[in-house]
C-alpha positions as CSV (number, residue, x, y, z in Angstrom):
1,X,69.9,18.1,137.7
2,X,70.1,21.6,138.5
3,X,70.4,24.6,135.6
4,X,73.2,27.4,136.6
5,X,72.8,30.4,134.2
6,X,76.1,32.2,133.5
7,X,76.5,35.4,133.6
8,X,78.0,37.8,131.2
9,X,81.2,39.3,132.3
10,X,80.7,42.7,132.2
11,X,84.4,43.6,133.3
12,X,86.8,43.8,130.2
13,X,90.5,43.7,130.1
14,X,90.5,47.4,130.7
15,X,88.8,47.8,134.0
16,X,86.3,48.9,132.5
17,X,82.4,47.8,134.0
18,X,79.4,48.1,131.7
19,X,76.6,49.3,133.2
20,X,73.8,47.3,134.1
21,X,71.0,46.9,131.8
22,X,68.5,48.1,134.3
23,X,70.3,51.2,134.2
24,X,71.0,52.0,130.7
25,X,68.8,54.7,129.0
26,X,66.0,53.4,126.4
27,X,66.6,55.4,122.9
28,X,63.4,55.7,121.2
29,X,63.9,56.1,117.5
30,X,61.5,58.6,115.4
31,X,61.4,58.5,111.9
32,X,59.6,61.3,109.9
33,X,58.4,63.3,112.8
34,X,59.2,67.0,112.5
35,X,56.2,68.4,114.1
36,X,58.3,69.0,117.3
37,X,61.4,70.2,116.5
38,X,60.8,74.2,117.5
39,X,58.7,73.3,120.6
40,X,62.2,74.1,122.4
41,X,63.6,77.2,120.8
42,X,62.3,80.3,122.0
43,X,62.5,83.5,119.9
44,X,64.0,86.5,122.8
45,X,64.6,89.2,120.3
46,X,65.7,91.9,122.1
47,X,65.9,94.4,119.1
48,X,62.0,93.5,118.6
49,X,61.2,96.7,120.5
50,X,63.4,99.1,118.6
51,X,61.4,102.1,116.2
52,X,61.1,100.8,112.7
53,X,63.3,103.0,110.1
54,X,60.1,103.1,107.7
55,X,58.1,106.2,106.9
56,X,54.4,106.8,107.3
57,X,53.2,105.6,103.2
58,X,55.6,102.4,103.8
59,X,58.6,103.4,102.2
60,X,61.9,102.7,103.7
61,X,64.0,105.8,105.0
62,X,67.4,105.0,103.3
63,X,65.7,106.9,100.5
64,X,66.0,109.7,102.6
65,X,69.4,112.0,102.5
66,X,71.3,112.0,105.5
67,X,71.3,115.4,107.6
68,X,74.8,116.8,107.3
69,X,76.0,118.4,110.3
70,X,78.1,121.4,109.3
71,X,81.9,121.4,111.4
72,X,82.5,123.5,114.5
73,X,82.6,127.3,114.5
74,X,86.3,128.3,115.9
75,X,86.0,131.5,117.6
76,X,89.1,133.7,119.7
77,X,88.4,133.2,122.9
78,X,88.8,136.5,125.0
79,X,89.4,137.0,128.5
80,X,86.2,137.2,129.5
81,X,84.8,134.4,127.5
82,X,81.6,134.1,129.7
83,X,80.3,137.7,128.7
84,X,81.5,137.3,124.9
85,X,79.1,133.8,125.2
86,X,76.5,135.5,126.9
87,X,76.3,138.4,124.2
88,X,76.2,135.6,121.6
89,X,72.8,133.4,123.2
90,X,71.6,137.0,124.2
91,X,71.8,138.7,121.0
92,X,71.6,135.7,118.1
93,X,70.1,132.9,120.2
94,X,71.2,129.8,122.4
95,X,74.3,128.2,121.3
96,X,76.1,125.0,122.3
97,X,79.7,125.8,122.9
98,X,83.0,123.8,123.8
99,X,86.5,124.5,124.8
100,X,89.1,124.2,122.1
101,X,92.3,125.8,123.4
102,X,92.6,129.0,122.3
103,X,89.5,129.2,120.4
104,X,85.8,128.1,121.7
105,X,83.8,125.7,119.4
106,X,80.3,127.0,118.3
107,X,78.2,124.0,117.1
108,X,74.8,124.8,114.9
109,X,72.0,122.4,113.9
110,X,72.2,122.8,110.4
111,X,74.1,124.4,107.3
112,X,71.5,127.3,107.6
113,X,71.8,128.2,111.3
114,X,75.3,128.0,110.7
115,X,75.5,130.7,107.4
116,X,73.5,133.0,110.1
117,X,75.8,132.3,113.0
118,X,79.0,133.1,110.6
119,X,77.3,136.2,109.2
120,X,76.3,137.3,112.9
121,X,79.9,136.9,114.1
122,X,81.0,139.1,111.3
123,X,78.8,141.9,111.5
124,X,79.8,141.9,115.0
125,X,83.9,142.2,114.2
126,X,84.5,138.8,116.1
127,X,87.2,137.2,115.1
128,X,86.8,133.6,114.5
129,X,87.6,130.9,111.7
130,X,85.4,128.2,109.7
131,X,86.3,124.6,108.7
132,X,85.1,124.4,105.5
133,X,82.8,120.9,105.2
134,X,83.7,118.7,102.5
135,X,80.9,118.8,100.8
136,X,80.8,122.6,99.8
137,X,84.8,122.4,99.0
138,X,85.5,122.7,95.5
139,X,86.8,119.9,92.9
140,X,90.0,120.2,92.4
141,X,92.0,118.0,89.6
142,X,95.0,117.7,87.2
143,X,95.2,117.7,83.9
144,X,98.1,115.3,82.7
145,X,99.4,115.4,79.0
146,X,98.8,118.4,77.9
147,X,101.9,120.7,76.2
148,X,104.1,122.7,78.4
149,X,103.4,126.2,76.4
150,X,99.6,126.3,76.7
151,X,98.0,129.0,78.2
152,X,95.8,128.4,81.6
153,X,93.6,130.8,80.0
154,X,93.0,128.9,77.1
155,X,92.2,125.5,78.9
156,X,89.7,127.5,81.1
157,X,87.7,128.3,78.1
158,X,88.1,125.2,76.5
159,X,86.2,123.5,79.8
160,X,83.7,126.1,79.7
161,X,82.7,126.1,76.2
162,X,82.8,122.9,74.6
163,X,82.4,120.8,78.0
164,X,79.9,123.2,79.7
165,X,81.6,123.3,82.9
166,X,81.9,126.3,85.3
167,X,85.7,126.8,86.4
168,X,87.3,128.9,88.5
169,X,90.8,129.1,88.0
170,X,93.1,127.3,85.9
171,X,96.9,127.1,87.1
172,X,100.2,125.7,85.9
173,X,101.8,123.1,88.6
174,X,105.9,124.5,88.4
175,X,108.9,122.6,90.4
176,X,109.5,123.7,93.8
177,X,112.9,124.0,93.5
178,X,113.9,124.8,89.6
179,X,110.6,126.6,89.4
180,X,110.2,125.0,86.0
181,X,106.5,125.2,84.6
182,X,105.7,121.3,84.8
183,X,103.4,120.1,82.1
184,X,100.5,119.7,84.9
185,X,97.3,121.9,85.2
186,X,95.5,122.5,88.1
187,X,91.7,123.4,87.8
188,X,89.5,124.3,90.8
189,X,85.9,124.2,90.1
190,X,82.4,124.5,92.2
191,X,81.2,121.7,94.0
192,X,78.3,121.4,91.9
193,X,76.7,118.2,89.9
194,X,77.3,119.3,86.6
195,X,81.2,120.1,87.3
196,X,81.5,116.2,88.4
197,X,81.5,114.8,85.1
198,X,85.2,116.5,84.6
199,X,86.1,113.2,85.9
200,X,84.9,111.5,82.8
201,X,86.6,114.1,80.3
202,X,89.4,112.2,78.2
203,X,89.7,115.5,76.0
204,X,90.9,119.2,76.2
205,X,91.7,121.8,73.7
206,X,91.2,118.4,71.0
207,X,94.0,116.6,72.7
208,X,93.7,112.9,74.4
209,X,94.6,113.9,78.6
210,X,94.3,111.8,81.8
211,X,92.8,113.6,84.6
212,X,93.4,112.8,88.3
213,X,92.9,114.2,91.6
214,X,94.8,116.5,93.4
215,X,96.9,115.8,96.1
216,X,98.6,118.5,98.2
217,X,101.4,118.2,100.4
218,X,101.2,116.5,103.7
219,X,100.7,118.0,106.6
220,X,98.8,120.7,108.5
221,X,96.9,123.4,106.7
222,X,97.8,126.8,107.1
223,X,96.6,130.1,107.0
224,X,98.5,132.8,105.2
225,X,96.5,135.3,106.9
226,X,97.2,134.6,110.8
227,X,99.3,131.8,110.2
228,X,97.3,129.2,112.3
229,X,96.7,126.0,111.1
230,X,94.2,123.5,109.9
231,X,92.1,126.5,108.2
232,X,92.6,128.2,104.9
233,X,92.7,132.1,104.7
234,X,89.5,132.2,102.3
235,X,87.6,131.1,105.4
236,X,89.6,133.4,108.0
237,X,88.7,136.6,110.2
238,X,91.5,136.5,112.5
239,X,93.2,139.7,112.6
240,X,96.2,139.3,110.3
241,X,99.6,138.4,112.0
242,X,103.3,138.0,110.9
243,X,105.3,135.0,111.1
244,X,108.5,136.5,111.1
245,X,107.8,139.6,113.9
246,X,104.4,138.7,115.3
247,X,103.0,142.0,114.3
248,X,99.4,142.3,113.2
249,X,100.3,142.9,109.7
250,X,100.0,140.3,106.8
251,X,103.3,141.4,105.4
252,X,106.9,141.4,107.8
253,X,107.7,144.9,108.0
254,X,110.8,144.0,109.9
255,X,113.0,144.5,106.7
256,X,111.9,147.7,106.6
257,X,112.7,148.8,109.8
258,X,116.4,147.3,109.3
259,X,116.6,149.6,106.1
């Protein structure tokens, strides 16, 4: 009598052929075993190399205050802008300098070179202009619910006396059109810390107000003195200049002439 031992079928109804189990992987099962689990992870940090933002004692630099890089310097370009460059590194020291149209952009280090640069250009007659940095423009707000019929002048000393603040000018907000006083006060004040808590002041001259900020018109900025833009005249020595004639007055003296 002679045994025959049956295979398994391997092929199923969907052609499909199991692999032999010569050839089939062995899974070894490890329960509880987590002292190899990083041997394959590798830690490439390529930031490891990079200066540490920490000072000498330990203490971390976000403590510090941030170096604030005063804006450009827009001086008139002449003709001969090489020799007016060359008089400035000569004279007041090196300068780095950019083309900006009409004008050349004078760039200093920090808010002190750049007080001596603006004082150098002026005692030279140069004419140039300053952007004003945002940190040393004043506060500007408006006082809402206040009567129509107070004086400026009486809000002014209201601020300065019983709220300690130091103000600069008060002004009435009138309608552009009517040129109706509006029941809105403007007050401009120093960019200093103690005139930031106007912000939190709910009263003036005794009466409950709301105070927001002050938004001007949109669009460019202009100067009323040489009636280029994005600069106010405060911070403007351009020679003056008409809009109407183009003379180099501040005043059109065009109607004038016609009379």
């Amino acid at each position: 009598m002679t045994r025959t031992s049956e295979k398994p079928n391997r092929n199923l109804a969907n052609n499909f052929q199991l692999p032999s189990k010569r050839l089939t992987a062995k899974t070894k099962v490890v329960i509880n075993d987590t002292s190899n689990l990083n041997d394959g992870l590798t830690n490439d940090n390529r930031f490891l190399n990079l200066p540490n933002d920490v000072n000498d004692d330990g203490e971390a630099s976000r403590n510090q205050a941030p170096i604030r890089k005063p804006p450009p310097i827009m001086l008139k370009r002449q003709e001969n802008f090489t020799a007016q460059l060359k008089y400035i590194n000569d004279n007041f020291g090196p300068v780095v300098a950019k083309s900006g149209g009409i004008f050349i952009k004078l760039y200093a280090k920090d808010p002190e070179e750049h007080a001596k640069l603006t004082s150098f250009l002026k005692e030279k007659q140069m004419e140039y202009y300053v952007i004003v940095p945002k940190w040393e423009r004043p506060i500007k707000v408006v006082i809402r619910n206040l009567p129509r019929d107070i004086r400026p002048q009486k809000i002014k000393g209201f601020l300065e006396n019983f709220h300690n603040l130091k103000v600069d000018k008060v002004v009435q907000l009138i309608k552009l059109r009517t040129k109706r006083p509006l029941p809105l006060f403007q007050v401009i004040l120093p960019n200093e810390d103690q005139n930031k808590k106007i912000w939190d002041i709910e009263n003036v001259c005794y009466m409950k107000v709301e105070i927001q900020r002050f938004q001007r018109r949109t669009g460019a900025l202009k100067c009323f003195n040489c009636n280029h833009h994005h600069h106010a005249a405060a911070a403007c020595q351009l020679s003056p200049r008409c809009l109407k004639c183009g003379d180099p007055t501040s005043t059109c003296n065009a109607q004038k002439i016609l009379n």
